[in-house]
N, C-alpha and C positions, 0 to 999 in steps of 0.2 A: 504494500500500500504506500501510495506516495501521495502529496499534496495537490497532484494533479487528478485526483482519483475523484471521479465524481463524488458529489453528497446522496447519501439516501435519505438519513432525516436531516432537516434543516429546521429547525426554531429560530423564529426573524422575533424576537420578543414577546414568543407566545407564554401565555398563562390559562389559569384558570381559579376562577372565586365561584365557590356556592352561594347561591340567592340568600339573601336573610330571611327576616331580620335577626343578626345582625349578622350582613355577608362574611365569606369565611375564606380566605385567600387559601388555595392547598396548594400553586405555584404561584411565585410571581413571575413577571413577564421574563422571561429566557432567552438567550440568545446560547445556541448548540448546534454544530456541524459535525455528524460522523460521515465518514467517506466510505465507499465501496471496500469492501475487505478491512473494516477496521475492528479492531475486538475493545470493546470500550466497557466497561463496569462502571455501575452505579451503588453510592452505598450511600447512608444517612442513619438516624434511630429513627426510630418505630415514630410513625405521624408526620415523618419528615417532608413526605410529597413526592417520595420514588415513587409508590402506585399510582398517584396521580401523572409523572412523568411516562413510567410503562404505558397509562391508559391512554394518552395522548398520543405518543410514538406507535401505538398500535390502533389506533382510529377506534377505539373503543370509547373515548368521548374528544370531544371537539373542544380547542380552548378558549375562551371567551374574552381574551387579549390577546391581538400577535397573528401572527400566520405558521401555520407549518405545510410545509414542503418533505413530500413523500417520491423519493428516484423522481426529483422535478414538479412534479406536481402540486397545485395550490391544491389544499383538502379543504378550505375553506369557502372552493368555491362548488363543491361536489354536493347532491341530494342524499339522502341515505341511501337509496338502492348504489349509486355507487359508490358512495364512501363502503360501501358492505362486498363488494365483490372488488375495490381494488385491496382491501384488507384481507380478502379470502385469497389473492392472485402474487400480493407482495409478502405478505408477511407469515410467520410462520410463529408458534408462541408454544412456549415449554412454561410447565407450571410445577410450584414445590407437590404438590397432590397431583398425581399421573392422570386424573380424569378418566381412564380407559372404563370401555364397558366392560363387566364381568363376565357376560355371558356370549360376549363377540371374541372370535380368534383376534392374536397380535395382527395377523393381515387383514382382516377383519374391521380394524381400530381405527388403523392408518388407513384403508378406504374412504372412512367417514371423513376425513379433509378433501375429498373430492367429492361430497357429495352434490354441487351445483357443476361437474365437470360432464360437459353434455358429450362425451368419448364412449365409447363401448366399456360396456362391465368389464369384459376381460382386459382391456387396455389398464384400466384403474387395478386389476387387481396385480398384473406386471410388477405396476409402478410402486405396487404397496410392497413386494417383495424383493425388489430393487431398490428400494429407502430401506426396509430392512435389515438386506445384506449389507447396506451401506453400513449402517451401524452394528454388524457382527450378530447380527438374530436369524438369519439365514436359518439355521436347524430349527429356529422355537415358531417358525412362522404359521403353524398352526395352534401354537398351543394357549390355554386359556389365558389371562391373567393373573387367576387366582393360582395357576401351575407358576408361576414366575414369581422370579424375588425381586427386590425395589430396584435393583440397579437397572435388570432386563426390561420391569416395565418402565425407567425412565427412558431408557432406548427406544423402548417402543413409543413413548411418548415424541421422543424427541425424531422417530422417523416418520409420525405423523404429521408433524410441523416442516418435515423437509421435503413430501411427498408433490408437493404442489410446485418445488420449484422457488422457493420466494426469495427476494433477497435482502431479505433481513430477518434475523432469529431474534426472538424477545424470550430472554428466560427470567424467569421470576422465581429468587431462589431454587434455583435446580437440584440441589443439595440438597435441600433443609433437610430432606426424612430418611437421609440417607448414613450408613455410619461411613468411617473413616475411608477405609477400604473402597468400599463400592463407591462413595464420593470421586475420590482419587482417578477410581476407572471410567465415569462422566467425563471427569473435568478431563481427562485428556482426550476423549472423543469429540469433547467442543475444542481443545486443542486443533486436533486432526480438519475438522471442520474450519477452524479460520486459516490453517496453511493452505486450505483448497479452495480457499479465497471466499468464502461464507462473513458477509458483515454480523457481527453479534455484540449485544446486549444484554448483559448479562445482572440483573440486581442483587445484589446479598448484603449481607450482615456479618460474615465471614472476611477477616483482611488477608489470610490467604486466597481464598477465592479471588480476593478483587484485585490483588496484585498481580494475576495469568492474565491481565487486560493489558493491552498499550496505552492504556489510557484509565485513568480515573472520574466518575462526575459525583463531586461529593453537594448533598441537599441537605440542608436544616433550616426546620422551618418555614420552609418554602420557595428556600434560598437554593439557587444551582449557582455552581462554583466548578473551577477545571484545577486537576493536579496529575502531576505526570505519577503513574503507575510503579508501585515501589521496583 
């Protein structure tokens, strides 16, 4: 990644405040450029305005100061139908709870990210065990959830989110429910994933975690701030 490397998120001062009475600022207006291929972590204490950051970078809410700019794109000037399908086409989101169904195969799982992909079923299911493989589940690709231990199904989580192609990963604590070990075997598959040129987003609580970033954005209290990555 170099300086010449396009932006995929851009904040030109965006923010966002809850309505009152009495309004409730959970960012103030930001100014943030990560570029194509950049591995960037976010960290703050609890209420600090990371969620609210994730929620904006992943078009889960619109911020109500400022503009954000998505691989070029103003999102502020988009309906919901599309703000809803360039979200399903760019972005891809890892969460600390694996969300998987219990009763759907791991190929099964990662299908469900394609579900407005108007391709043939067996194309989708390909592509589900082709994100699979990507992530080393190749053998479990049929097997339940509830047959997998936390690190498989964060893979499988995490090849749900990469099934679509996007180009940018938002994980939100990807760790959290993981122990040491299995932790360690994520974090170098998102490793793997930004040397093959994957932009990622990563939030934690964890200052080992946040220091496998090139980049640091520390929040408090609603405050974004840049520091170079230990």
């Amino acid at each position: 990644m170099t300086t010449s490397a396009a932006p995929v998120v851009e904040f030109r001062g965006a923010g966002l405040t809850y309505p009152g009475p009495p309004p409730v600022p959970a960012l103030r207006p930001s100014d943030v450029t990560i570029r194509q291929g950049e591995y960037v972590t976010v960290v703050g204490p609890s209420g600090s305005g990371k969620s609210t950051f994730l929620n904006i970078a992943g078009l889960l809410d619109a911020p109500t100061t400022g503009r954000y700019f998505l691989d070029g794109v103003d999102t502020g000037r988009l309906d919901d139908a599309d703000r809803t399908a360039l979200r399903g086409r760019r972005i891809g989101f890892v969460f600390q709870s694996f969300h998987l169904l219990p009763h759907r195969s791991a190929t099964e799982n990662v299908m469900l990210a394609m579900v407005y992909n108007t391709g043939p079923r067996t194309d989708r299911r390909a592509r589900a065990r082709e994100a699979l493989d990507r992530v080393g589940l190749a053998p479990r690709a049929d097997a339940l959830p509830t047959r997998l231990s936390g690190g498989e199904r964060q893979r499988v989580a995490i090849a749900r989110a990469l099934v679509t192609r996007p180009s940018l990963l938002l994980c939100d604590e990807p760790t959290g429910n993981l122990d040491t070990a299995t932790a360690e075997s994520v974090l170098g598959l998102l490793d793997d994933l930004h040397r093959d040129g994957m932009t990622l987003v990563v939030i934690t609580h964890d200052p080992g975690v946040a220091a496998r970033g090139q980049r640091t954005v520390t929040i408090r209290d609603g405050v974004l701030a840049e520091r170079a990555a230990a």
